[in-house]
C-alpha positions in Angstrom: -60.0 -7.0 -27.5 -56.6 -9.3 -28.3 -54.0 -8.8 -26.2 -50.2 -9.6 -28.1 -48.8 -12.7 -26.1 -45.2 -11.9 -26.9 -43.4 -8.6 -27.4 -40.4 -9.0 -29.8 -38.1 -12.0 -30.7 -38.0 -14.6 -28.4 -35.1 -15.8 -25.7 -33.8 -19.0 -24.9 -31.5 -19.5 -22.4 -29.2 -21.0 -25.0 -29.2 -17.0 -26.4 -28.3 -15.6 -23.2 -24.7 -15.6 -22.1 -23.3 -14.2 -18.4 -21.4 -11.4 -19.8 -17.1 -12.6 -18.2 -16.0 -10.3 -15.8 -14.1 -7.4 -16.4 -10.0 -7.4 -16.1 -9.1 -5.0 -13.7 -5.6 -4.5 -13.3 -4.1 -4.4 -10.1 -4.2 -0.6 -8.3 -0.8 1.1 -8.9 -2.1 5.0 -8.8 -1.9 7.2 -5.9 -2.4 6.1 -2.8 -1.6 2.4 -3.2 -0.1 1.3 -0.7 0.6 4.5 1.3 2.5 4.2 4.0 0.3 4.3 7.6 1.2 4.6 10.7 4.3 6.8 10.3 6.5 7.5 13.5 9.6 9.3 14.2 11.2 8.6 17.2 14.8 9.6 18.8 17.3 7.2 18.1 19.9 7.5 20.7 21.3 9.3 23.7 22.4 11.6 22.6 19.6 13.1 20.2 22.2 12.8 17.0 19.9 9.7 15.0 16.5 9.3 14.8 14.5 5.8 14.0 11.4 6.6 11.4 9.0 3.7 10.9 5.5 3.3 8.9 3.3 0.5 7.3 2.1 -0.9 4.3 -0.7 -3.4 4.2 -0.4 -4.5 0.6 3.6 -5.1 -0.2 6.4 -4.5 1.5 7.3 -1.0 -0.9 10.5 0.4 0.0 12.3 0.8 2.8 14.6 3.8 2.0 14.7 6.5 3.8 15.4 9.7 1.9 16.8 12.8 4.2 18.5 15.9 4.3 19.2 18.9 6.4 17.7 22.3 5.8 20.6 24.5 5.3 22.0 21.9 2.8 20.2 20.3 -0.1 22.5 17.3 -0.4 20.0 14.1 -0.1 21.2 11.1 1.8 19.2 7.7 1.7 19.4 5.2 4.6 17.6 1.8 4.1 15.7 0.0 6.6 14.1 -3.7 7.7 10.5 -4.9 6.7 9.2 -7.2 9.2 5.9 -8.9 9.6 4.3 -11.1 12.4 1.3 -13.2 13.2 -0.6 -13.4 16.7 -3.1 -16.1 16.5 -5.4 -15.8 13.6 -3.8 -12.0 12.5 -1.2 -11.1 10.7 0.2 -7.8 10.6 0.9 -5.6 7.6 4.3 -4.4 6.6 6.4 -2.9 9.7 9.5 -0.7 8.2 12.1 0.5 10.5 14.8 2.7 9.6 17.4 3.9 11.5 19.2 7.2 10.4 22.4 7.9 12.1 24.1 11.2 11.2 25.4 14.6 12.4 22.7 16.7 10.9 
């Protein structure tokens, strides 16, 4: 008994092509680049402003601050500072810091 030596059309490496990698584009959805870390803090003496601060590793994203009381739906904004540093060989993500002063 013969075996076949081949089984269908031949290959050369000239044939065979490394398939290009795909284009992903950059992650935007949900979740990119939530903000980590978040702390609210008092602000002052006096307890009438409080300092909220979070992360972001990928981009500095916003630094607004969007507030109101709960007996009044009138939004107010206050915008903060991004800050990053580097200690030795790390560097840090995105700090945000943003300081709300008001008579809630």
């Amino acid at each position: 008994m013969r075996l076949p030596t081949s089984f269908g059309p031949s290959l050369s490496s000239s044939s065979l092509s490394s398939p290009s990698p795909p284009t992903v584009p950059p992650p935007t959805g949900p979740g990119y680049n939530a903000p980590q870390q978040v702390h609210i803090t008092q602000g002052d003496h006096l307890g009438k402003a409080v300092i909220v601060s979070w992360v972001t590793m990928k981009e500095p994203g916003s630094d607004t601050v969007v507030y109101w009381s709960e007996d009044n739906n009138s939004k107010n904004t206050a915008n903060g500072i991004v800050t990053t540093y580097t200690y030795f060989d790390y560097t840090s993500g995105f700090i945000h810091r943003c300081h709300i002063n008001s008579s809630f």
